[in-house]
C-alpha positions as CSV (number, residue, x, y, z in Angstrom):
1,X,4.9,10.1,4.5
2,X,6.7,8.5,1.4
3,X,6.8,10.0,-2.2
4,X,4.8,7.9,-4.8
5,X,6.3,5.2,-6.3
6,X,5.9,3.1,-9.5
7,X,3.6,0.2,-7.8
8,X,5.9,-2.8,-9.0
9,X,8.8,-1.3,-6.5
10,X,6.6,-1.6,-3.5
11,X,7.1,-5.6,-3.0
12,X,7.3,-6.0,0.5
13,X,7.2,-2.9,1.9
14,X,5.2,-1.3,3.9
15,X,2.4,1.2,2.7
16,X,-0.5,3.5,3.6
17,X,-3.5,2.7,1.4
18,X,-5.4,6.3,0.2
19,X,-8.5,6.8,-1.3
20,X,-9.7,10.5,-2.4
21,X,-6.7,11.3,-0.2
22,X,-8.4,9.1,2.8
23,X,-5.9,6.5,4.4
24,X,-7.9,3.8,4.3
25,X,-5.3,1.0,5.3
26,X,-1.7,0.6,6.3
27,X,0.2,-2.6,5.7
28,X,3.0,-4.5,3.7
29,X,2.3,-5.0,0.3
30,X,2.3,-8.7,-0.9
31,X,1.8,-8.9,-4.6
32,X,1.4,-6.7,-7.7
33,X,0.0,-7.4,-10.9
34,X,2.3,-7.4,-13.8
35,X,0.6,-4.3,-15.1
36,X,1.4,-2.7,-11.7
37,X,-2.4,-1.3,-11.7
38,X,-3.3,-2.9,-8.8
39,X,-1.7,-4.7,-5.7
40,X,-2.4,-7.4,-2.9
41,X,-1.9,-6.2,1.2
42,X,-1.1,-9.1,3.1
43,X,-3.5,-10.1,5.8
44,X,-2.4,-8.7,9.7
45,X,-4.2,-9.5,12.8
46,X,-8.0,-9.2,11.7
47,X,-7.5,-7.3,8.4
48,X,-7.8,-10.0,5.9
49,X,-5.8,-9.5,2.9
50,X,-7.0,-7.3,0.1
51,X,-6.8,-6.1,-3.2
52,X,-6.5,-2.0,-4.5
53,X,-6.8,-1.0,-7.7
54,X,-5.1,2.3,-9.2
55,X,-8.7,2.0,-11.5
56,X,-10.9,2.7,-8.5
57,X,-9.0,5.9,-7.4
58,X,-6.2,4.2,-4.9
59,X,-2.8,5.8,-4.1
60,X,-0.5,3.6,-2.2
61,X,2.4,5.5,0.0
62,X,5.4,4.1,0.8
63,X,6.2,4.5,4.9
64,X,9.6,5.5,5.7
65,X,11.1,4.0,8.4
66,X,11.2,7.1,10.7
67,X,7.4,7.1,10.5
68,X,7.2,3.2,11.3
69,X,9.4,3.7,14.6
70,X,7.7,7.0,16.1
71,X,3.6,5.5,15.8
């Protein structure tokens, strides 16, 4: 698992999505707001895309690449 990082560096990479230490999502991050408080997921398969909020208790986890290639 990746160490946390300052939201506005995780343009286009790939992240999990936690909630109350829950992974809720994994997927490559879109868009963040200029405040960096909250970012866009891009849509995959039938996961549309969505938006988390550091406000409503998200962590997002950057994936390094040895993860990626051993799932």
């Amino acid at each position: 698992m990746g160490i946390i990082a300052p939201w506005n560096e995780l343009i286009g990479r790939m992240v999990q999505i936690q909630h109350h230490g829950h992974t809720i999502r994994t997927g490559y991050v879109e868009e963040v707001t200029d405040s960096a408080d909250a970012l866009w997921i891009a849509a995959h398969g039938i996961d549309r895309r969505a938006l988390y909020e550091k406000a409503q208790g998200h962590t997002a986890l950057p994936v390094v690449e040895s993860e990626r290639s051993s799932r």
